[in-house]
BAKEFI-472949 format. One record per residue (C-alpha): z, y, x; residue number from 1. Coordinates in pm, whole numbers, always signed. Example, Ala and Ser with C-alpha at 12.3 -4.5 7.8 and 13.67 -1.06 7.14 Angstrom:
2
+780;-450;+1230;1
+714;-106;+1367;2
end
This chain:
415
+0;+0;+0;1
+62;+225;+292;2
-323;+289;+318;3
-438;+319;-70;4
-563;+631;-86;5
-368;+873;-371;6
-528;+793;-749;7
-575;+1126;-996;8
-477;+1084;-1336;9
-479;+1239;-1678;10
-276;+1141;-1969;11
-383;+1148;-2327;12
-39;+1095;-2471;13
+266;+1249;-2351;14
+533;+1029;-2591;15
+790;+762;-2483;16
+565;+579;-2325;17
+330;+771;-2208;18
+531;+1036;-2000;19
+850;+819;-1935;20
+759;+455;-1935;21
+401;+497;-1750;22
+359;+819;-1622;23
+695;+833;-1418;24
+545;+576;-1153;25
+343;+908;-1015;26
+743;+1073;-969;27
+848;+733;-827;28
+512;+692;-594;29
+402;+998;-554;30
+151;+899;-261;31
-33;+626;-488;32
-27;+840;-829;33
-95;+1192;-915;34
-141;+1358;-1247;35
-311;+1654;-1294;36
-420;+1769;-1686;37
-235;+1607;-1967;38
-303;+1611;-2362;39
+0;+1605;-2614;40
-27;+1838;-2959;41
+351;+1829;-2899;42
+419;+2169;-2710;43
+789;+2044;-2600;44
+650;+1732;-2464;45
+309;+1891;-2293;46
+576;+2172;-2126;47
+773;+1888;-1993;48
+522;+1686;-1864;49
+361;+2026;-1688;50
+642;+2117;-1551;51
+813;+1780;-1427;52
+419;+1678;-1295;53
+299;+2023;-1146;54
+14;+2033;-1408;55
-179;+2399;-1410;56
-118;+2549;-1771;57
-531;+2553;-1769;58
-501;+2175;-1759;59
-241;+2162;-2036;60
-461;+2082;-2329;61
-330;+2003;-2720;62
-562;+1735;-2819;63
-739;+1457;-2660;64
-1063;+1554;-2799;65
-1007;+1905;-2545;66
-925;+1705;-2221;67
-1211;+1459;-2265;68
-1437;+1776;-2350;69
-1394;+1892;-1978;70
-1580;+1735;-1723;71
-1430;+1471;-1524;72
-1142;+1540;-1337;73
-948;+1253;-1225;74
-970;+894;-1111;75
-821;+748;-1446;76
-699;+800;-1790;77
-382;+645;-1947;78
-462;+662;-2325;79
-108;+644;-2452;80
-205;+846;-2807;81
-82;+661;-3156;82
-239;+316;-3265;83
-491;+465;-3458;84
-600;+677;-3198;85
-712;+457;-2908;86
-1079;+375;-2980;87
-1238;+689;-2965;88
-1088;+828;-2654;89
-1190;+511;-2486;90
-1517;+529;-2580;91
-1533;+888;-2464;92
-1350;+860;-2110;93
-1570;+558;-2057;94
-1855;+748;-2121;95
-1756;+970;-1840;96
-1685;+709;-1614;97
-1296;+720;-1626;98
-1103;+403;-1504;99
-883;+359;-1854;100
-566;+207;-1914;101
-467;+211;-2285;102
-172;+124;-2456;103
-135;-176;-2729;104
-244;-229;-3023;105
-615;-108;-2854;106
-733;-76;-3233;107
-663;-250;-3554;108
-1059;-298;-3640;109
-1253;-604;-3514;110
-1501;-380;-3506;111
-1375;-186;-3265;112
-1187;-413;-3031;113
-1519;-595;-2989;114
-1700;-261;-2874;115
-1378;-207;-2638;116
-1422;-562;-2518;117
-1796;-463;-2477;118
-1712;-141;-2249;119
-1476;-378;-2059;120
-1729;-602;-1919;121
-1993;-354;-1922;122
-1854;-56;-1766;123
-1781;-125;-1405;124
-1435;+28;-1408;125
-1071;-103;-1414;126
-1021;-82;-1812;127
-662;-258;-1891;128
-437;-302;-2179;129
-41;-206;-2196;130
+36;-592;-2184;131
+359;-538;-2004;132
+495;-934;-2072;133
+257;-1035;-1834;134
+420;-874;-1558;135
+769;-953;-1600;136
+936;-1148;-1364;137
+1066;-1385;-1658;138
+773;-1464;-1797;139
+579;-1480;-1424;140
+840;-1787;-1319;141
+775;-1930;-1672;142
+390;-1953;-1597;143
+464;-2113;-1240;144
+674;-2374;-1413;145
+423;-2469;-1650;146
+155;-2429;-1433;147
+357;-2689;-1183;148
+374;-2924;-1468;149
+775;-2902;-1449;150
+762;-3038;-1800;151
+479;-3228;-1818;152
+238;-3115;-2085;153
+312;-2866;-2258;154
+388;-2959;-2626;155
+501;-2727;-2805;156
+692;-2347;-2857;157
+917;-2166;-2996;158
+916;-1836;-2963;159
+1152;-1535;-3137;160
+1117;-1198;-3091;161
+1497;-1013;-3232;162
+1320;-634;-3285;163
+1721;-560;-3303;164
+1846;-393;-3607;165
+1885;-30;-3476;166
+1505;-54;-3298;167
+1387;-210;-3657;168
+1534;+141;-3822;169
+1426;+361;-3577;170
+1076;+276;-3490;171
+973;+69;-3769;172
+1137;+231;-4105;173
+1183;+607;-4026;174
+943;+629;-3700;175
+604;+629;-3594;176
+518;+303;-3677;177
+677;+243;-4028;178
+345;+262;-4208;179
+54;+77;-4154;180
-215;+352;-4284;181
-61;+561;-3994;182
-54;+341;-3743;183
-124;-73;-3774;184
+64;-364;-3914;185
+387;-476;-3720;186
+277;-812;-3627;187
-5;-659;-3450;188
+195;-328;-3327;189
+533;-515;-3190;190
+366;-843;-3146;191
+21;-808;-2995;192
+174;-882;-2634;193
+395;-1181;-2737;194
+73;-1335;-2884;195
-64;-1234;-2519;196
+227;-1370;-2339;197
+169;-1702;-2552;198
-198;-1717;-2470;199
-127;-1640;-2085;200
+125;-1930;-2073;201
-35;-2199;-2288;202
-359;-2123;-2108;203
-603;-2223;-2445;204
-776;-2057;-2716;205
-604;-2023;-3042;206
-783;-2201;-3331;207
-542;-2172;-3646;208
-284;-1911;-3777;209
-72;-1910;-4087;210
+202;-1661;-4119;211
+478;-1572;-4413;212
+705;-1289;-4438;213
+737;-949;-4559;214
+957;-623;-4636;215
+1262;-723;-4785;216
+1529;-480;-4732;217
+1428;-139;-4642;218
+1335;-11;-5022;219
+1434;+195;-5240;220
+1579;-37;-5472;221
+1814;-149;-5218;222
+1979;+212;-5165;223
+2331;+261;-5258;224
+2380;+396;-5592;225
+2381;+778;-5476;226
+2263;+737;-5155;227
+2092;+1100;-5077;228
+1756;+1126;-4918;229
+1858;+1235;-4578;230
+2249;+1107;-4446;231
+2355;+1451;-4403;232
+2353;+1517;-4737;233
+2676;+1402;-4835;234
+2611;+1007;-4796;235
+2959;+869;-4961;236
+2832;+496;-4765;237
+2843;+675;-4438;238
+3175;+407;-4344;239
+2979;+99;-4495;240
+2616;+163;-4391;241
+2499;+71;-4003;242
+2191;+259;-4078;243
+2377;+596;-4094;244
+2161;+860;-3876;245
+2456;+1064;-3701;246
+2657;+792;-3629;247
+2318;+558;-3523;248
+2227;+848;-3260;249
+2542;+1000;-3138;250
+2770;+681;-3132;251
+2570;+410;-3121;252
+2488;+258;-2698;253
+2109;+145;-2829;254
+2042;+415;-3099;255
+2130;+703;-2854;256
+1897;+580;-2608;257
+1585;+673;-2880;258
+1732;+1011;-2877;259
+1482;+1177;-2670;260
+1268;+1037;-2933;261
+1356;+1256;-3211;262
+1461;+1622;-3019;263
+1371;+1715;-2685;264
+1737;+1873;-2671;265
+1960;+1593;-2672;266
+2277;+1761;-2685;267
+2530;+1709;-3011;268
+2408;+2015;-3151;269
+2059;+1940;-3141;270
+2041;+1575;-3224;271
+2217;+1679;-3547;272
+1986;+1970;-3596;273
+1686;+1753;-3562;274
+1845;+1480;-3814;275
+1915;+1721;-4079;276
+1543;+1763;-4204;277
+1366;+1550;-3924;278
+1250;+1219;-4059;279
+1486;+1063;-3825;280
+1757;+1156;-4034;281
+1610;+988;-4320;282
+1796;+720;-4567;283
+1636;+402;-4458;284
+1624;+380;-4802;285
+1436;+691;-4886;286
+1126;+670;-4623;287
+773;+578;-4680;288
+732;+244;-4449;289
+555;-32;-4599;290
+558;-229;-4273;291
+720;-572;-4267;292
+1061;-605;-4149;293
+1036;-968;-4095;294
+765;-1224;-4062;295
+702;-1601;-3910;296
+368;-1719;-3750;297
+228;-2063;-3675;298
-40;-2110;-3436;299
-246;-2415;-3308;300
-452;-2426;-2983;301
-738;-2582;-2855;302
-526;-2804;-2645;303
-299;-2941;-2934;304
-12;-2682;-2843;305
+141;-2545;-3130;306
+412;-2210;-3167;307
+647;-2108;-3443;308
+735;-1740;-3370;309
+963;-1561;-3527;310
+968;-1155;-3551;311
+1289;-1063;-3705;312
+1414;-682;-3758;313
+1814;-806;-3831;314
+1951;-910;-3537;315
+2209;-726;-3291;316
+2027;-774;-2985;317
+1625;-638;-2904;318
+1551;-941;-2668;319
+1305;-1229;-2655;320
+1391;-1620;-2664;321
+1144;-1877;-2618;322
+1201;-2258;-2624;323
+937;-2460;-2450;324
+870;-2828;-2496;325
+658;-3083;-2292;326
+596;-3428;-2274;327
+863;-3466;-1943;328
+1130;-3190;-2006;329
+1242;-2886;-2178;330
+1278;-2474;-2055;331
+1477;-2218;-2258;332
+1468;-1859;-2174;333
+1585;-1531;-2275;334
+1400;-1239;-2102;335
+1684;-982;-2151;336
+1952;-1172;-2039;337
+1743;-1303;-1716;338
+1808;-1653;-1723;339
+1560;-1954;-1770;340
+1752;-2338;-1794;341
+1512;-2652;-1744;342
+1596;-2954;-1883;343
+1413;-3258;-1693;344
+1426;-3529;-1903;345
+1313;-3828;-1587;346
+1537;-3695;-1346;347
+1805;-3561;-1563;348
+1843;-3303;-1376;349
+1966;-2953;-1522;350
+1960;-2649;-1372;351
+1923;-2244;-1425;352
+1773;-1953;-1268;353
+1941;-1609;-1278;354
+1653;-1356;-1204;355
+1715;-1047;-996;356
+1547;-859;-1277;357
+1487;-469;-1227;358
+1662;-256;-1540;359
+1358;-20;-1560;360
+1108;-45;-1874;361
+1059;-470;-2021;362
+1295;-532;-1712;363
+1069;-428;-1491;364
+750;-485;-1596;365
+607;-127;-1714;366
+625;-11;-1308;367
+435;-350;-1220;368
+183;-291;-1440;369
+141;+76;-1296;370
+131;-88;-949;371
-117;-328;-1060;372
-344;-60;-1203;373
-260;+167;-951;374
-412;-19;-707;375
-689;-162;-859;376
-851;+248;-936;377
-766;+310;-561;378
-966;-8;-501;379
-1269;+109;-717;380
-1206;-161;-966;381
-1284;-430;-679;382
-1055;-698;-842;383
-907;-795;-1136;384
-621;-682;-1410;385
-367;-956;-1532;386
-434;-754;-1777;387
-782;-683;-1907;388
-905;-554;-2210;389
-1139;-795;-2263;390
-957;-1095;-2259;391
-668;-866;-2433;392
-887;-856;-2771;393
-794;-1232;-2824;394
-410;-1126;-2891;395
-536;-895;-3108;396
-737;-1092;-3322;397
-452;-1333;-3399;398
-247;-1039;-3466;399
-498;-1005;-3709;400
-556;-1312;-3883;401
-143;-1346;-3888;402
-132;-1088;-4101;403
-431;-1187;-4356;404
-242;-1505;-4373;405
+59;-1304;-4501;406
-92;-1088;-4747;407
-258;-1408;-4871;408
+12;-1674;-4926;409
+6;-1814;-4621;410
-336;-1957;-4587;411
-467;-2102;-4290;412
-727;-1853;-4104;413
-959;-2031;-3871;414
-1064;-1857;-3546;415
end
């Protein structure tokens, strides 16, 4: 790394994960990664980003459509805009011959993710998808014990996905991502890398889906008799309800870290500011999602592997579990808490590994991912991305047929 040359960047983007999750590798490496124009309509965020980055104010634009109407003036482009907003700027910054990394779901149209697929192998350039999983140390030891045969053949999976309770409320009932006509479906949103993850480690193609599940708590027939529209207005369940705003974001270990989320001024004062009439502060009762807030999927493969994964928005924990079964032993996992047990059923033996897991983004993974793509745009695109766009669509498409299964009684779609 001491010889890659420094890589120019612009953002399209400048949200969580776009200025904090991705973009902070350039303040970590500033040698490898520079940025220098960002696009965010929020003026808070595109300020912050300016100012912690160095940008020029004449490189400060509000819109994507205003950066990619410049003419080139980087290396890359980390599209990190909202679900609904990722096909178009690809299109454009490929057209201008930007190396393009873009964050998941790339588009919720088959349409679409075919013509992104079609720029991928077309285009000549580095053009890879936010598939973090793939770069997590957890996940890269579970591929080298499979891939070793530790367990024989691989049988079959379980795999669960806890969204935890306080991530469910804030992302997926009064944040960006509650409703599907604004952004995409939550099996494809918060799942499209597990179904990745699944694909990377089974090493098949998928051939059936059926899934079942659906919104069963988060309505307004569930609200409290007298339950107010936003919890500062007098909410007499405040004591019985772990959904309540204040409390969730001042209090709370998990629900304060999504503070930055809702207010760029995080102090007492201006969290509770921003909850009074921000949709943040909303009665999970009282909001406008329509996205599931739980939901099971069966798959089949090629290679006569099948999965049950579960995607859960009531549990304590955000983490991820999986259970693998083969034809000689047995792994079980658990990505947050860093541990993978093996089970070998002709030996007997049993052991665990404790990973020395970084505590930065999907325990580590988001800064390997920049590394990755890092280097391959300082390379010229001469090698390839763990994760590519093209071979990204696949996840996608599951994500997909999951959730026609759902909204039709669980019938079996055929890829």
């Amino acid at each position: 790394m001491k010889n890659m040359k420094q890589v120019t960047a612009v953002l399209a983007g400048a949200g969580q994960r776009g200025m904090r999750a991705y973009a902070s590798y350039a303040l970590d490496y500033p040698n490898e990664l520079k940025f220098v124009a960002v696009a965010e309509p929020d003026e808070g965020r595109r300020e912050e980003f300016r100012r912690k980055h160095h940008i020029p104010e004449e490189h400060c634009y509000k819109s994507w459509e205003e950066l990619l109407a410049q003419p080139k003036m980087a290396d890359c482009i980390l599209i990190c805009t909202m679900d609904n907003m990722h096909y178009e700027p690809v299109v454009e910054a490929a057209k201008k011959g930007y190396h393009i990394l873009c964050e998941k779901p790339m588009s919720s149209s088959k349409e679409e993710l075919e013509n992104m697929a079609k720029i991928a192998r077309e285009s000549g350039k580095v053009f890879s998808i936010c598939h973090v999983l793939r770069y997590s140390p957890f996940f890269v030891e579970l591929k080298r014990l499979l891939d070793e045969k530790t367990i024989g053949d691989l049988v079959s999976v379980q795999h669960i996905e806890s969204v935890g309770y306080w991530h469910m409320a804030h992302s997926f009932v009064r944040g960006n991502w509650r409703n599907s006509d604004e952004s995409s479906c939550m099996i494809l949103q918060k799942c499209c890398h597990d179904m990745d993850i699944l694909l990377w480690l089974i090493g098949s193609h998928c051939k059936k889906v059926s899934s079942f599940g659906g919104l069963t708590h988060f309505k307004e027939e569930n609200a409290p008799e007298g339950a107010p529209l936003y919890c500062l207005d007098g909410c007499k369940h405040r004591d019985n309800c772990p959904f309540f705003a204040p409390w969730f974001y001042l209090e709370h270990p998990n629900g304060f870290a999504f503070s930055e989320g809702i207010t760029l001024d995080t102090s007492r004062e201006g969290i509770l500011n921003a909850l009074k009439t921000g949709p943040f502060g909303r009665c999970v009762y009282h909001c406008d999602n329509n996205v599931v807030d739980h939901q099971v999927v069966n798959l089949e493969f090629e290679n006569g592997v099948t999965v049950n994964m579960t995607m859960c928005g009531f549990t304590d924990q955000c983490e991820r579990v999986i259970n693998l079964m083969g034809t000689r032993g047995q792994i079980r996992g658990n990505m947050e808490e860093n541990y993978i047990e093996v089970m070998d059923f002709v030996n007997k033996h049993h052991y665990r590994v404790d990973l020395n897991i970084p505590v930065s983004g999907h325990s580590g993974s988001d800064s390997s991912m920049m590394k990755e793509f890092t280097a391959l745009v300082a390379a010229d695109g001469k090698g390839e991305s763990r994760s590519n766009a093209a071979e990204a669509v696949e996840s996608h498409l599951i994500a997909l047929a999951a959730e026609e299964s759902r909204l039709n009684d669980g019938k079996v779609i055929f890829l």
